[in-house]
N, C-alpha and C positions, 0 to 999 in steps of 0.2 A: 696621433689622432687629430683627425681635420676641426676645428672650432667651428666653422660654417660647411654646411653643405649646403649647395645651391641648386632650387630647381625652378627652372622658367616654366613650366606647364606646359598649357595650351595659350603661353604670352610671349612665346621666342620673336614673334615679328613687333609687337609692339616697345621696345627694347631693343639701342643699338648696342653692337658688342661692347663699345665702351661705358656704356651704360650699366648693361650686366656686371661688367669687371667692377665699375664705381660703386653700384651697389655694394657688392660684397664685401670690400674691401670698408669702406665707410663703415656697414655694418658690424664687421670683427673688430671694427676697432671701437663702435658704440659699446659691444658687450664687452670688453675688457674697463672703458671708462665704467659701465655700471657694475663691474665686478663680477661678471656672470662666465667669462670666457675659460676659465677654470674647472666649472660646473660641471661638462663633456660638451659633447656636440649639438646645435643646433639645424634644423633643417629652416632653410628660408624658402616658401615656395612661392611662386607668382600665381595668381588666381583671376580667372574671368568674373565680372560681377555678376553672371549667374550662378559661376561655382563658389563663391565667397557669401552668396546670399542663401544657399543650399545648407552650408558647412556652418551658418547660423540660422540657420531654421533647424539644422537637426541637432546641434547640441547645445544652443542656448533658447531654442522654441520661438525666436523671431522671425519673422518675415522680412527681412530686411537687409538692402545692401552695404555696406560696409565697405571702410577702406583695412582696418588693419585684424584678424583674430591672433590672438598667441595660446598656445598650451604649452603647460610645467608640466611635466613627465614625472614621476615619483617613481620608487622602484618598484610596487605593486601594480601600476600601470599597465606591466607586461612590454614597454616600450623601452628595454635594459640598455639599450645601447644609444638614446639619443635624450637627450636631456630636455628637449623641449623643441616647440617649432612655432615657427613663425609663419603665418600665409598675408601676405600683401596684394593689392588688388593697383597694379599698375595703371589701368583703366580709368580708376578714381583719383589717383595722383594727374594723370595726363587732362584731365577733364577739370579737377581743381586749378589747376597750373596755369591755363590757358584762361580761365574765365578769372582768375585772379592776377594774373600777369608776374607770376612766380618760374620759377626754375621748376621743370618737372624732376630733376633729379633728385634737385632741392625736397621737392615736395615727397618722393617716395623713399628718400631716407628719413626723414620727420616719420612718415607712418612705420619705417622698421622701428628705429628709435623708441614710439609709442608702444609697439609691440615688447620690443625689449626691457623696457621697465615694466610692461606687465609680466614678463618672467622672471624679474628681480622683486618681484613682491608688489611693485607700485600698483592700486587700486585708483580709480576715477568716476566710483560710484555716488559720494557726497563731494560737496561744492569744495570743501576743505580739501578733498582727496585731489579733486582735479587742479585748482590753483599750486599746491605741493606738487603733481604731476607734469603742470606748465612748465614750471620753472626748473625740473632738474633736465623735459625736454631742454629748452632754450640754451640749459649748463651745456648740455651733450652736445650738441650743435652747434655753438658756441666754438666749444672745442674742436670741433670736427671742422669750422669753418678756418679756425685759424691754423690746426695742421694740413688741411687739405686747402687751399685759396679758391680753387675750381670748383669748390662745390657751393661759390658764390654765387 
């Protein structure tokens, strides 16, 4: 059974193939460090910021665009076979990146990262939630920076 499955959308050009690859791989290995890779499968999908801004308008009632959504699958869900999904908005990482002078890679494994602890439970609703949330990012990536050098 695949830990990730990957879908670029309607974001295959902004996304070089090595990039796609680094994703995923960076990512499988984020949810193994958070303890999730066990779980079943994940979908990672890539999202335009009008379809990321859709996909929180209709199920969290905001108008607004976003870099990372996550959903935790439960077994009444009706969604038996995937454990959870991830949508990322590569758009907002390329666009953060360049006006902060960061690594866009960098940048859009940070928002899978975020996403992935909110499928390990991590919550970012109170001040307390987010500072705890900061820092197990930082852990992940952290580690991710010193098994992978490239994602410097």
């Amino acid at each position: 059974m695949k830990k990730l499955i990957f879908s670029k959308g309607r974001c295959g050009k902004i996304l070089k193939k090595s990039e796609s690859t680094a994703l995923k791989k960076y990512a499988e290995r984020a949810m193994e460090i958070a303890k999730i890779a066990k779980s079943g499968p994940v979908i990672l999908s890539l999202a335009t910021p009008n379809e990321i801004r859709e996909i929180k308008k209709k199920f969290f009632g905001l108008d607004v665009t976003t870099d990372v959504i996550s959903f935790k699958y439960g077994p009444t869900s009706g969604q038996q076979d995937v454990f959870a999904e991830l949508i990322v908005c590569p758009h907002a990482a390329k666009k953060y990146a360049k006006e902060n002078s960061v690594s866009f890679i960098r940048e859009l494994v940070l928002y899978a990262v975020h996403g992935i602890l909110h499928i390990a439970g991590e919550d970012d609703s109170k001040p307390s939630e987010i500072s705890r949330m900061r820092k197990k990012e930082k852990m992940i990536m952290k580690r991710l920076c010193e098994e992978f050098p490239k994602l410097l």
